[in-house]
C-alpha positions as CSV (number, residue, x, y, z in Angstrom):
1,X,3.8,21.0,72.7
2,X,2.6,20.9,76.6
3,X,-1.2,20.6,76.8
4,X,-0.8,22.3,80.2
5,X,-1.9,25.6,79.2
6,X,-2.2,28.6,81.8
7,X,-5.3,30.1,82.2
8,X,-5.8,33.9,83.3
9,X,-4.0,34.1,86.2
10,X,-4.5,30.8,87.7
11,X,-3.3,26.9,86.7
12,X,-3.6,25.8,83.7
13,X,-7.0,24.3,82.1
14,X,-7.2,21.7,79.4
15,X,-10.0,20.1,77.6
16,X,-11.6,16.6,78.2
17,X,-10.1,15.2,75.7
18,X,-6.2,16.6,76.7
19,X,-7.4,14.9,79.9
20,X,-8.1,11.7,78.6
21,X,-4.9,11.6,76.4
22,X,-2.7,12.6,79.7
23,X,-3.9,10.2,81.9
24,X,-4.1,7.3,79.3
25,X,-8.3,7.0,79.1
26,X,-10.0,6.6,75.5
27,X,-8.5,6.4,71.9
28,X,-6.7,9.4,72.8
29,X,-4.0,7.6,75.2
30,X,-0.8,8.5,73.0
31,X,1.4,6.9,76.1
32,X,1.1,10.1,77.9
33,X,-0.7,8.5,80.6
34,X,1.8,9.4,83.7
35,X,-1.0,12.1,85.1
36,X,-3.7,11.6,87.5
37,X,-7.1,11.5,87.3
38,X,-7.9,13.6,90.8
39,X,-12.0,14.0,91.2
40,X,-12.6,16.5,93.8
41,X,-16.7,16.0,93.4
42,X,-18.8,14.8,96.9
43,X,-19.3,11.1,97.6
44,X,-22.4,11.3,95.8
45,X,-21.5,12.3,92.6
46,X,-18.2,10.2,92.4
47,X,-20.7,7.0,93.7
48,X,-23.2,8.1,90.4
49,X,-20.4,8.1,88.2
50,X,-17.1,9.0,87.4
51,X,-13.2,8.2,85.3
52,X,-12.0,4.2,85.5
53,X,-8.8,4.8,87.9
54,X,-9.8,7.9,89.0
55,X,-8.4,9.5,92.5
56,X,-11.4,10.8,94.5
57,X,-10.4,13.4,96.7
58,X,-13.6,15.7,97.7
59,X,-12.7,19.6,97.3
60,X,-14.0,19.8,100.8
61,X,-11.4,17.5,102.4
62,X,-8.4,18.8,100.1
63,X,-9.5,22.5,101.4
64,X,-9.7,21.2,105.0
65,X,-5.6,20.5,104.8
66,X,-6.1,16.7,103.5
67,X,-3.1,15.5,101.5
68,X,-3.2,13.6,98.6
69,X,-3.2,9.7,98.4
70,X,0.6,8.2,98.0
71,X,0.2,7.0,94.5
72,X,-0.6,10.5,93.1
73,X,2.0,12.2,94.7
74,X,5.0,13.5,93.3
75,X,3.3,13.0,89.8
76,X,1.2,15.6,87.4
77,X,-2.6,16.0,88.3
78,X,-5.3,16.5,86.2
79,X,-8.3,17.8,88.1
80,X,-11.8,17.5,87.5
81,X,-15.5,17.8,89.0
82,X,-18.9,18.2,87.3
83,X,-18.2,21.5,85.3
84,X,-15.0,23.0,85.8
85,X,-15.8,25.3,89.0
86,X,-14.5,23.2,91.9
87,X,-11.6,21.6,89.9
88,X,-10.2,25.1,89.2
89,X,-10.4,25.5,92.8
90,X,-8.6,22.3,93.5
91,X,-6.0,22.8,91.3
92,X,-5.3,26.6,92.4
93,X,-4.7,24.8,96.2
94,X,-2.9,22.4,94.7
95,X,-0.2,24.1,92.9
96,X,0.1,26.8,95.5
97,X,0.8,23.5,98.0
98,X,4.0,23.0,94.7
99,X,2.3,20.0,93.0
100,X,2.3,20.4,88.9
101,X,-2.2,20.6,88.6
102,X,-4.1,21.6,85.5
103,X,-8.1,21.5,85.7
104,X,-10.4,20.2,83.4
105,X,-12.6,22.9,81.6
106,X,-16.1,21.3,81.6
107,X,-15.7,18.8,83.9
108,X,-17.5,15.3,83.8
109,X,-20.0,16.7,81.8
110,X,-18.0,17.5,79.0
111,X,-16.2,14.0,79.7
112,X,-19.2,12.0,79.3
113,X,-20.4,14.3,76.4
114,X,-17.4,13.4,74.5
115,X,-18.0,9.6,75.1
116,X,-15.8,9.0,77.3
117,X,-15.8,6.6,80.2
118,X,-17.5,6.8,83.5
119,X,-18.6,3.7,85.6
120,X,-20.4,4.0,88.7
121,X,-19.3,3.2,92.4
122,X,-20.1,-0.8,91.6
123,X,-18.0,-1.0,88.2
124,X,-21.3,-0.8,86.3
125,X,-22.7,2.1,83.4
126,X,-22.3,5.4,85.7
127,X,-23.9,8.9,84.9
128,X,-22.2,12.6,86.4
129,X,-24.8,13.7,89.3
């Protein structure tokens, strides 16, 4: 079963912890860990905390016409930001660009909620600004 579900008329959303499991973070890493991790937060926010091997790629630049980085292209995305608002728009630019996106529904709230990692821009304890 795909855990890329399609939301009401837009790209799929998945929870934090079908995030985790798809791009091989926590207990839930079952091998499916091809996908990547694409935070689309401000400098800020992805300083203050965010995923171990996440891709931080601002929702600003990515809307300006910014591609993505070479290592996360040509492979699944899974897109997330503090709550869920600016990854769904990253992910609706992204697959209407063709790349296979899903956003994360609650964002790196949820994902710390569910005690999952987040360091901060030093390697350190992080926190979601």
């Amino acid at each position: 079963m795909s855990i890329f579900r399609r939301g009401q008329g837009g790209p799929a959303r998945v929870t934090v912890q079908e995030a985790a499991a798809r791009t091989g973070h926590g207990d839930a890493a079952d091998g499916g860990d091809d996908a990547v991790l694409l935070d689309v937060r401000e400098l800020y926010e992805w300083q203050a905390g965010h995923a171990p091997r996440a891709v931080h790629l601002p929702l600003s630049v990515l809307a300006a016409g910014a591609g993505l980085p070479a290592h996360a292209q040509a492979r699944p995305l899974v897109v997330i930001c503090r709550s869920g608002n600016r990854s769904r728009q990253a992910a609706e630019l992204l697959v209407a660009r063709g790349a296979e996106a899903v956003d994360v529904i609650g964002g790196m709230r949820d994902w710390a909620g569910a005690g999952l990692p987040v360091v901060d821009a030093r390697g350190g304890n992080g926190t979601v600004a």
